[in-house]
C-alpha positions as CSV (number, residue, x, y, z in Angstrom):
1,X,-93.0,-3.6,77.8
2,X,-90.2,-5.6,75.2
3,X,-91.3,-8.8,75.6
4,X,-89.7,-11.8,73.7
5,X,-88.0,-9.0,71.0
6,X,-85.1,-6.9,70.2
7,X,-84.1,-3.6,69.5
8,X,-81.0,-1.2,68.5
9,X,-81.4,2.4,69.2
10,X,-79.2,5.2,67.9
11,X,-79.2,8.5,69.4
12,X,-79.8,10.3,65.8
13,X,-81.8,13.0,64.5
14,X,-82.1,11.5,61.2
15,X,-83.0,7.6,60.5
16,X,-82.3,8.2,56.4
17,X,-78.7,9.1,57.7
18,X,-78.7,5.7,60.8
19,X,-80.1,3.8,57.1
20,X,-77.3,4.6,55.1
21,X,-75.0,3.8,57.6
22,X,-76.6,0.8,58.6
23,X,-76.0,-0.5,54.3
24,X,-72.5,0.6,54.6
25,X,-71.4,-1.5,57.7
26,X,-73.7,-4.7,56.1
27,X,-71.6,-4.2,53.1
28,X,-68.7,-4.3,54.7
29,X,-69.7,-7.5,56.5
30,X,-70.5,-9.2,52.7
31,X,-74.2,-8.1,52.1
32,X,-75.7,-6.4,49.5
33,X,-79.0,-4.8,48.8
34,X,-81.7,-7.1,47.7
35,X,-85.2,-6.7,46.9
36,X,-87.7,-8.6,48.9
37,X,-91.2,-7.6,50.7
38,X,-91.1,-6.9,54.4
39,X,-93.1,-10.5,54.9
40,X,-90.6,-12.2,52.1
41,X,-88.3,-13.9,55.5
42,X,-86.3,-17.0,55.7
43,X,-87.3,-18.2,58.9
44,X,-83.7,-17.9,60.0
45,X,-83.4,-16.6,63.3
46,X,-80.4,-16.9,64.4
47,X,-78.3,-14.0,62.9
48,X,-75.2,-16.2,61.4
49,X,-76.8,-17.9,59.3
50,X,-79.3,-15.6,57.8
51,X,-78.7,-15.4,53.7
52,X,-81.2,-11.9,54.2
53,X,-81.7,-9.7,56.6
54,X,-84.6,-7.4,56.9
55,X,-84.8,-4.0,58.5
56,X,-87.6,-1.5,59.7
57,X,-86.0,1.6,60.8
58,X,-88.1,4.1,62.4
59,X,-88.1,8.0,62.2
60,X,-86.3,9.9,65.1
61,X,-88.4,9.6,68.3
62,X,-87.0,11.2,72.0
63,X,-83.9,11.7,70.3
64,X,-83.5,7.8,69.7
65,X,-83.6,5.8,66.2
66,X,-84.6,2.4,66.5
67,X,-83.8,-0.3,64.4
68,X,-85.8,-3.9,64.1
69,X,-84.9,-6.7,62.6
70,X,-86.7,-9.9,61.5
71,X,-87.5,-12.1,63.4
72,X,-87.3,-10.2,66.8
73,X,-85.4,-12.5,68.7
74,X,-81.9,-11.7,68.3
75,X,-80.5,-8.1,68.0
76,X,-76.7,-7.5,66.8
77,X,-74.7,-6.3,69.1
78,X,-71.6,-5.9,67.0
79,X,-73.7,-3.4,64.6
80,X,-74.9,-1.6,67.3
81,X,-71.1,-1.2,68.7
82,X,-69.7,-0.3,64.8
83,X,-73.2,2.0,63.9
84,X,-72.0,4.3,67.6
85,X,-68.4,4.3,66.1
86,X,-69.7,5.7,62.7
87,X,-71.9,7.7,63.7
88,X,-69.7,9.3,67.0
89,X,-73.2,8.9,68.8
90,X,-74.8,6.9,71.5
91,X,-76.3,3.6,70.8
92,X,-78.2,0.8,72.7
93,X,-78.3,-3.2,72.3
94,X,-81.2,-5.1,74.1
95,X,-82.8,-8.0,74.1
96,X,-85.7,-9.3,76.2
97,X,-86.9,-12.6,76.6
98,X,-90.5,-14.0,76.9
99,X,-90.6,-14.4,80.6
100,X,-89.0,-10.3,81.0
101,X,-86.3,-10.9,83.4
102,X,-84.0,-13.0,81.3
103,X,-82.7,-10.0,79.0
104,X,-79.7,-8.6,77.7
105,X,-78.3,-5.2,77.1
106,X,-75.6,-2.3,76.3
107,X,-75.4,1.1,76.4
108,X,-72.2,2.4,74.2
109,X,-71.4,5.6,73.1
110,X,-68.2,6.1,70.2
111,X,-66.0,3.5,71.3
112,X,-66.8,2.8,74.9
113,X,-68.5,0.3,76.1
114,X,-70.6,2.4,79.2
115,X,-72.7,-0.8,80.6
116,X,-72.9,-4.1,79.2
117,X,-74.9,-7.3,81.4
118,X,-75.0,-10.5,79.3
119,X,-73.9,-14.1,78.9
120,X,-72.7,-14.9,75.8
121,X,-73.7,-18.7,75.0
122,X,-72.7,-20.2,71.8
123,X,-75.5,-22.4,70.9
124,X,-77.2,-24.3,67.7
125,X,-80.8,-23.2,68.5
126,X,-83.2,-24.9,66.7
127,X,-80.0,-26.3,64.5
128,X,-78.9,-22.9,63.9
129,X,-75.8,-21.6,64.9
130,X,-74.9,-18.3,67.1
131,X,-75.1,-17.0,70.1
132,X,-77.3,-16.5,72.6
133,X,-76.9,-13.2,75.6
134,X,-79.4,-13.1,78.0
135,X,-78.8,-13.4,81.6
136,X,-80.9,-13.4,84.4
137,X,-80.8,-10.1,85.8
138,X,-83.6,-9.4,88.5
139,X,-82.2,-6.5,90.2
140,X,-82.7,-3.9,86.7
141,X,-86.2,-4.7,85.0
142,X,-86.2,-3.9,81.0
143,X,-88.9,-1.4,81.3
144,X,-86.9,0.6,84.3
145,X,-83.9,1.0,82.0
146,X,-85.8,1.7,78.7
147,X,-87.4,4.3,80.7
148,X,-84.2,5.4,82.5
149,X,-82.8,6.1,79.0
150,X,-85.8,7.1,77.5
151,X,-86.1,5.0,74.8
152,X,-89.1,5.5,72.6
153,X,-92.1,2.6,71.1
154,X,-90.8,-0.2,73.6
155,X,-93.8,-2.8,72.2
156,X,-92.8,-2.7,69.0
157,X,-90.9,-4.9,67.1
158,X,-90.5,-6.1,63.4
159,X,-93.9,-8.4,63.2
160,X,-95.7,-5.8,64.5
161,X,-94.6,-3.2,62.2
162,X,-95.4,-6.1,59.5
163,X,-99.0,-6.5,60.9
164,X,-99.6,-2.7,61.1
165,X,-98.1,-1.1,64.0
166,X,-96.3,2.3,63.5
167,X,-93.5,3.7,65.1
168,X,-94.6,6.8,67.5
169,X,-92.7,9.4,65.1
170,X,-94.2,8.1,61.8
171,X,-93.7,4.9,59.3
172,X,-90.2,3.4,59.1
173,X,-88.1,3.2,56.2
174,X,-87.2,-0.3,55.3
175,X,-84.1,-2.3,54.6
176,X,-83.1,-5.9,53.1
177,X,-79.8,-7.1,52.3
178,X,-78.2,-10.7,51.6
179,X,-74.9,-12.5,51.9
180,X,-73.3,-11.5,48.7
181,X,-72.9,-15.0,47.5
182,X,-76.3,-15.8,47.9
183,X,-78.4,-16.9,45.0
184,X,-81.5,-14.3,45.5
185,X,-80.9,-11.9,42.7
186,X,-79.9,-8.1,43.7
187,X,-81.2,-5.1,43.7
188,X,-82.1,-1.4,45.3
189,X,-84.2,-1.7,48.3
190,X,-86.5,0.8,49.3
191,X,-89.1,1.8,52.3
């Protein structure tokens, strides 16, 4: 079960292709590639005010790229909606929190939004700033929906890919960018 993590799936039959797509929308949003190790993290959580980002992106599973991102708290629900766009695909948003039953989600697919349940909560969270979905939702369980939609490696998340987990379909390829005006010096990432 997701517990206390994050995820973004893409239905995609190719996670090199969800990868480069992935860059392209990050570089559109002011990032650029950077070259750090997949343990090299800020400590940022919240996703505003990250200089870096980090990325594990695992191999096609059940039809379904996922996509983790340190830490595994938050998950970007705009870049979930703008990778289904790009892509003309389906894509999911979730986010579970530690106790299971205080989660959000979406299911979108081009540029409808087929089920959303959240509250949006601008917050400074540990005296960062952004914005915080779940919502209490009781009736639909995490695990029922991830296995209504058949979502693949449900445990998993970026820490445990760090500490040796691997996605069911093989090892994932890896991504870090940072804000363009940051100071950390840039170059090609690889995975």
């Amino acid at each position: 079960m997701m517990d206390n993590s994050t995820a973004i799936y893409v239905a995609h039959p190719d996670h090199a292709v969800v990868a480069e797509t992935l860059l392209t929308l990050l570089i559109e949003q002011g990032f650029s590639t950077a070259q750090c190790a997949p343990h090299d993290v800020s400590g940022i959580i919240m996703i505003p005010d990250k200089p870096t980002r980090h990325f594990f992106i695992a191999p096609s599973a059940q039809g379904w790229v996922a996509i983790w991102e340190d830490p595994r708290y938050f998950a970007d629900r705009t870049l979930a909606q703008a990778l289904v766009r790009h892509l003309q695909t389906r894509s999911v948003w979730i986010e579970v929190g530690g106790n299971g039953v205080s989660w959000a989600r979406g299911l979108y697919e081009g540029s409808t939004i087929c089920e959303e349940c959240f509250e949006a909560v601008e917050t400074t969270f540990y005296g960062e700033r952004g914005v915080v979905y779940l919502t209490f939702d009781s009736d639909t369980m995490p695990d029922e929906w991830i296995a209504q939609l058949g979502l693949p490696d449900p445990d998993l998340h970026y820490e445990a890919i760090l500490a040796g987990a691997q996605p069911s379909a093989g090892p994932p390829l890896y991504l870090v960018v940072q804000r363009s005006n940051s100071n950390v010096s840039s170059a090609a990432a690889g995975g």
